[in-house]
N, C-alpha and C positions, 0 to 999 in steps of 0.2 A: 504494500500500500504506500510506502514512504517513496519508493521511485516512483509511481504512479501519478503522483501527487507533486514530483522533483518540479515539471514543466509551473503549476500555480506559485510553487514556491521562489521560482527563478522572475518570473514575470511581477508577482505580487514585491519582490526586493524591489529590483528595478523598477517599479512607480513611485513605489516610499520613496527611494531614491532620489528619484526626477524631484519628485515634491518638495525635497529640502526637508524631509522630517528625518527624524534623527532614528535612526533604526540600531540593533543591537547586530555587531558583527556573527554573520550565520556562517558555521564552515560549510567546505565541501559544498558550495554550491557550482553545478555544472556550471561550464562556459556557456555563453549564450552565443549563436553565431547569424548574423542579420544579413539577408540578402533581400533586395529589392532590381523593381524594373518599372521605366516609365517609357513612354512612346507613344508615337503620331504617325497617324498610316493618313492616307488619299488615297481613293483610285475614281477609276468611271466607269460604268457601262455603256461600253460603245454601243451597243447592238442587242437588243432582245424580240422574243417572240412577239407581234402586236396582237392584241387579242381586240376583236371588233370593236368594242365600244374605249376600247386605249384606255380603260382604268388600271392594267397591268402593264401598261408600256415603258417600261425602265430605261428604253436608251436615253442614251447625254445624262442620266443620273450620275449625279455624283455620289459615291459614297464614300467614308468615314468615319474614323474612330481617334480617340489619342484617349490613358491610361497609365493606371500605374497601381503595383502593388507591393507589399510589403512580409516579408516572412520572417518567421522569428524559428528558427529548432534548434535542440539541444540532447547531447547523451548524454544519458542522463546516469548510466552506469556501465560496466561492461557488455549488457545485453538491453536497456530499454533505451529509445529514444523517442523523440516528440515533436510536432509541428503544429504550427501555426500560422495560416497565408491570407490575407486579405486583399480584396483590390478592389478597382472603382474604373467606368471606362463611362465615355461622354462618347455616345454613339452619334448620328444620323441618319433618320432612317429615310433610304429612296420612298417616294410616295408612290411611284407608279403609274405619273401622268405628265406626257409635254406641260401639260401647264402649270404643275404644280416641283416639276422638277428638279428648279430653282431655288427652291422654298426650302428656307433653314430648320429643321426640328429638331434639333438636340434635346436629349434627355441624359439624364445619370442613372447609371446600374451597377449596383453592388453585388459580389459575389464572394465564398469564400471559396479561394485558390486552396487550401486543407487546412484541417482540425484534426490530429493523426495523433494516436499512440503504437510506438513500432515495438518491434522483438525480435531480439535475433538469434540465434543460436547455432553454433560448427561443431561438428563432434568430430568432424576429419578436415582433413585441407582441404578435399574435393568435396565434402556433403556439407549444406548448410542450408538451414531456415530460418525463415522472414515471415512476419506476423504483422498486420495491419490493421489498424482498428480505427474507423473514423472515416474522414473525406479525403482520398488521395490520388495524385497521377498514377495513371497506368497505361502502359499503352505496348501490347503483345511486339508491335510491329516498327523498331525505332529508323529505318530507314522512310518511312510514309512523310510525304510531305502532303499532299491534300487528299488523293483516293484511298480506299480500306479503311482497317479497323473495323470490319462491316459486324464483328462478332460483338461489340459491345455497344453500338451507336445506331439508332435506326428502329423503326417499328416495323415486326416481322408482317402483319395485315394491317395496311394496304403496302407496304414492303418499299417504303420510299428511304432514301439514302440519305447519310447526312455527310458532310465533309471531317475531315478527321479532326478540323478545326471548328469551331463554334461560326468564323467569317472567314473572310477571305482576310488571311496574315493573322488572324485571331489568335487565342488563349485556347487553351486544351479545356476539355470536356473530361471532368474526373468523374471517379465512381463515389459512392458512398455505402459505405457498409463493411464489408471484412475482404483480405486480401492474405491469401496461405500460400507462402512460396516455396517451392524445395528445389534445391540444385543439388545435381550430382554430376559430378565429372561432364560431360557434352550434354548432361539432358536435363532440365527445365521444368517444370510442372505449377503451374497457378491456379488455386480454385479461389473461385469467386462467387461473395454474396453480393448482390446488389441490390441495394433498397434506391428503384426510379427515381431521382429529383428533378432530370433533366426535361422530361419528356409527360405530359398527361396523359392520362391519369398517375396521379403522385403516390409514393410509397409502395406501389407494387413491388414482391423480392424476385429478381430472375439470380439463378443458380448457375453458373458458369464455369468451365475447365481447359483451358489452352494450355498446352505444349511446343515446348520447342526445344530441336532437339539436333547436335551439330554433329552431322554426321560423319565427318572425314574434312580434310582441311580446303575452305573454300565453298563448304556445301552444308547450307541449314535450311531445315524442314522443320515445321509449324500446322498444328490441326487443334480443333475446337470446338465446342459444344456450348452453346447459352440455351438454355430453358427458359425462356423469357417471359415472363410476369407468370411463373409458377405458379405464386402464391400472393393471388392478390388482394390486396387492401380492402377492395368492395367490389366484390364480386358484379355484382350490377350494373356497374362502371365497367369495368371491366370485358364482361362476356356479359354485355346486354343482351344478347340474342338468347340468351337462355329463359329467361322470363318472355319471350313473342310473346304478344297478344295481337288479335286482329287488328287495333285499331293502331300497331303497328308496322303493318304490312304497306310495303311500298309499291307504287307503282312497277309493273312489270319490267324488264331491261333495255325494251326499245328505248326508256325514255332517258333523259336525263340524269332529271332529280333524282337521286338515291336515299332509300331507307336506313336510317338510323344503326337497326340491328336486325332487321332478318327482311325476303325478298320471295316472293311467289315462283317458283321454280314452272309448275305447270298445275293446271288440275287434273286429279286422279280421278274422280268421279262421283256419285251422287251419295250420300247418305241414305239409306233407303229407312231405317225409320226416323230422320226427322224432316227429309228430302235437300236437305243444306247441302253445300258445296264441298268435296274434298281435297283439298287443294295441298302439293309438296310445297312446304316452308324450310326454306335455306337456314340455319341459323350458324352463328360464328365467335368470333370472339379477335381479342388484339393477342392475346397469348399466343405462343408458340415457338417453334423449334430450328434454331439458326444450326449452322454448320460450318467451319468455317477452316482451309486448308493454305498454306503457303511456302514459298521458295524462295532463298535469297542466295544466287550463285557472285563468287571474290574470283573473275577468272587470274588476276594478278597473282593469287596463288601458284596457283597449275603452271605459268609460264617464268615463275622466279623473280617477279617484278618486286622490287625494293618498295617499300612507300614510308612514308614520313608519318606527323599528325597531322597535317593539311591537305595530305592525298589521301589516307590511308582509305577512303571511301571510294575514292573513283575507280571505274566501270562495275560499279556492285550493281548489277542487277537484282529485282526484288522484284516478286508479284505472289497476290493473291484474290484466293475467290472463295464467293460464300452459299450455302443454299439461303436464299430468305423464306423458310417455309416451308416445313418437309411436308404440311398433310395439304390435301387439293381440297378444293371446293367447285363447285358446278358453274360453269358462266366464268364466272371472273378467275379464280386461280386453277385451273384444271393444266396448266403445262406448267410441269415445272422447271423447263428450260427457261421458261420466260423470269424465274424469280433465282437465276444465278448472276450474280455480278464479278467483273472476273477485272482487278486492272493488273497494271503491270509499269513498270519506271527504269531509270537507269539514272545515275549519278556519273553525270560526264564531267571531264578533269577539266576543272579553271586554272592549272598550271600554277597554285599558290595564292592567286589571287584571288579569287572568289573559288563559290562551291554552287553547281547547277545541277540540275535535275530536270526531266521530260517524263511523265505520268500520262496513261490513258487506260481510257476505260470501259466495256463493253459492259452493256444490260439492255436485254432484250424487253424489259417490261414493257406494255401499250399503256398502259395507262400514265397521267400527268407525275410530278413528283411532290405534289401539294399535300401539304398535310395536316392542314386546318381541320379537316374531318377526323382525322384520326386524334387531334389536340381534345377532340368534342365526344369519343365514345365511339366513330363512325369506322367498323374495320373493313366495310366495302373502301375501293379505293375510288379517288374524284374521276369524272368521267367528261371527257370537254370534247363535242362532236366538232369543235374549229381546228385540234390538234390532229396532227399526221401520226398517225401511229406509230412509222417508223424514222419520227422527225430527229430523235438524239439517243439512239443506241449507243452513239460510238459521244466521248467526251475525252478532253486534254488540258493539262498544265502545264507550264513551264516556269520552274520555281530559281529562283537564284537569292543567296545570300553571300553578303560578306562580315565580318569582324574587325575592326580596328582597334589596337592599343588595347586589346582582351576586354573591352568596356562597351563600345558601341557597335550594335548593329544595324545593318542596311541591307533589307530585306525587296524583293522586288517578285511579281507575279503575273501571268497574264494568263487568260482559262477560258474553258466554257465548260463549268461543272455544276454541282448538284445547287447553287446557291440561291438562295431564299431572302427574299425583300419585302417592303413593303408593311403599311401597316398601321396601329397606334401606338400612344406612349403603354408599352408591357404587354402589348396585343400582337404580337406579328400577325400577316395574314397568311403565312405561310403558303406564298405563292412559288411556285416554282419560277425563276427569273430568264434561263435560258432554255428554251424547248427547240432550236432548229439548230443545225452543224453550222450558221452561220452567225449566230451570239456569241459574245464572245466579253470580256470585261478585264481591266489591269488592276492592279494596287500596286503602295510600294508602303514600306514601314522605314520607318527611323527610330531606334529605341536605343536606350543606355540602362546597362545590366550590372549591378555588382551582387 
């Protein structure tokens, strides 16, 4: 309990402190170690989908961000340590209309970057565990610069994708909950609880296990399972469709508008003692069952190529794919080729100077990538008869950064991926911003890190 407690004990000094009140010298308190980061991103959308009435028209939007946050951790013994990350970012958000495109709406949003109690334990040189309690970065796949992660990020019905970053140059997307690490010599294993905060409905626990596991010099391989919203908070929310009742029955699929939680398949036939209608009811849910596999080949290895710490990264290929959705449903998810997403990158050498990357991305889904209805309960996915169905299978990034004086960074991007605009102050609309191969949008970031 007394290391548990080390982190209040450490922060509660240091305010006395600041305060000028006169405190009684406490031994053996950890070191406390502070890192922080502030920065200013810009970019634009040149070019998006126009959807007829141009209340989603994002080109010549500009968008932006600038930020900053502040971490405090500490070990606190030889096996517990602890954190503590806060931050604050002044968005803008794109309206989604020539005419209002110009229009300044800044808002402030606070988030915590982690609240973490860690643990660690070696009983050999090569076997070692890590324990995580709290809100913490994770992320399986550390070459990603915008595509994947698809095992932790993303709602499996209607199956829409998220960037590995919250925006474009963004802040990483933590878990909350518990995080079990083991290593052993080349192989890797994390299981994961996840209690939802990212994504509505909140508090669902999805139950998750990736692997990674380095095969031979050059060569790692990575596979994974999320259960996703397993065990949810309210059912009701959740797998609405389980309660149908008639007077939630939606209109048939010709049309548009979609129902809430469940959809008239066909009718079967008459009731013969009360003569009423018998009709197949669809019903579903947002739970379900991700899959998710990947490859990162070092050919530098194999051909004897020396590398530095500024190269050691280039030509590392990486890709990975995911199922969004192992069970079908009638009409809308019955192919499950259409609910795999698969990208793939490369880290090409900036010769010392910078570090760049090319990312792209296949997914067959027809449907939009909006996810306003799935924020509201709705696991059909949105259905928009303006869009081509086979308008943005294929998506691309092209990422570069550089480092100066180990403090500043200068970040630059230019894409047409999964990114989401538009909106009110805490409301996204979660519209999908680029739907054709010929959208497309920059950013660039300026940030200073210690």
């Amino acid at each position: 309990m007394r290391t548990r407690l080390a982190c209040i004990t450490v922060l509660g000094a240091l305010t006395m402190a600041g305060a000028g009140t006169a405190t009684p010298k406490t031994p053996d308190i950890p070191k406390l170690d502070v890192h922080g980061a502030g920065w200013l991103q810009a970019g634009r959308v040149e070019a998006s989908w126009e959807i007829p009435d141009q209340t989603n028209d994002y080109s010549k939007n500009w968008i932006g961000q600038s930020g900053g946050m502040l971490s405090l951790s500490s070990n606190l013994d030889g096996h517990w340590d602890c954190g503590l990350g806060l931050g604050t970012v002044l968005t803008q958000l794109a309206r989604g209309s020539r005419g209002q495109s110009a229009k300044w709406y800044p808002f402030w949003s606070a988030w915590v970057d982690e609240a973490r109690v860690g643990y660690t334990q070696s009983w050999a040189e090569d076997l070692a565990f890590r324990l995580d309690l709290g809100t913490f970065h994770y992320g399986y796949n550390p070459d990603i610069k915008n595509f994947g992660q698809y095992l932790m990020h993303g709602y499996v019905y209607p199956g829409t994708l998220e960037m590995s970053l919250t925006g474009p140059l963004g802040v990483n997307q933590d878990l909350t909950g518990l995080l079990a690490k083991v290593d052993w010599r080349g192989l890797s294993d994390d299981f994961i609880v996840n209690i939802e905060t990212q994504d509505k409905p909140y508090y669902d626990i999805s139950i998750a296990d990736a692997i990674t596991w380095k095969i031979g010099k050059g060569i790692e391989v990575g596979a994974g399972i999320n259960l996703y919203r397993a065990l949810p908070a309210n059912e009701k929310a959740t797998s609405p469709g389980k309660d149908c009742q008639a007077r939630d029955l939606g209109i048939n699929t010709g049309q548009t508008n979609q129902p809430n939680v469940c959809f008239i398949l066909d009718s079967v036939g008459v009731d013969p003692a009360t003569g009423a209608a018998i009709i197949d009811t669809v019903t579903g849910s947002l739970s379900g069952i991700k899959l998710m596999g990947r490859l990162r080949l070092d050919p530098k290895v194999w051909l004897g190529m020396e590398s530095g710490a500024s190269d050691k990264d280039d030509w590392v290929i990486y890709s990975e794919l995911a199922v969004i959705g192992t069970k079908n449903y009638p009409l809308y998810y019955d192919n499950i080729l259409q609910r795999i997403p698969v990208m793939a990158g490369i880290n090409l050498p900036g010769f010392g100077y910078f570090a760049w990357s090319v990312e792209v991305q296949y997914y067959a889904s027809k449907f939009t990538g909006d996810d306003l209805g799935a924020q509201n309960g709705v696991w059909l996915p949105t259905l928009d008869r303006s869009i081509n169905a086979k308008r943005d299978d294929w998506k691309y990034s092209v990422n570069a950064s550089k480092v100066f004086r180990g403090h500043i960074a200068l970040k630059g991007q230019f894409a047409n991926d999964d990114l989401r605009l538009g909106g009110y102050h805490y409301e996204p609309a979660g519209k999908e911003a680029l739907r054709s191969p010929t959208d497309w949008y920059w950013a660039t970031q300026l940030g200073y890190f210690f």
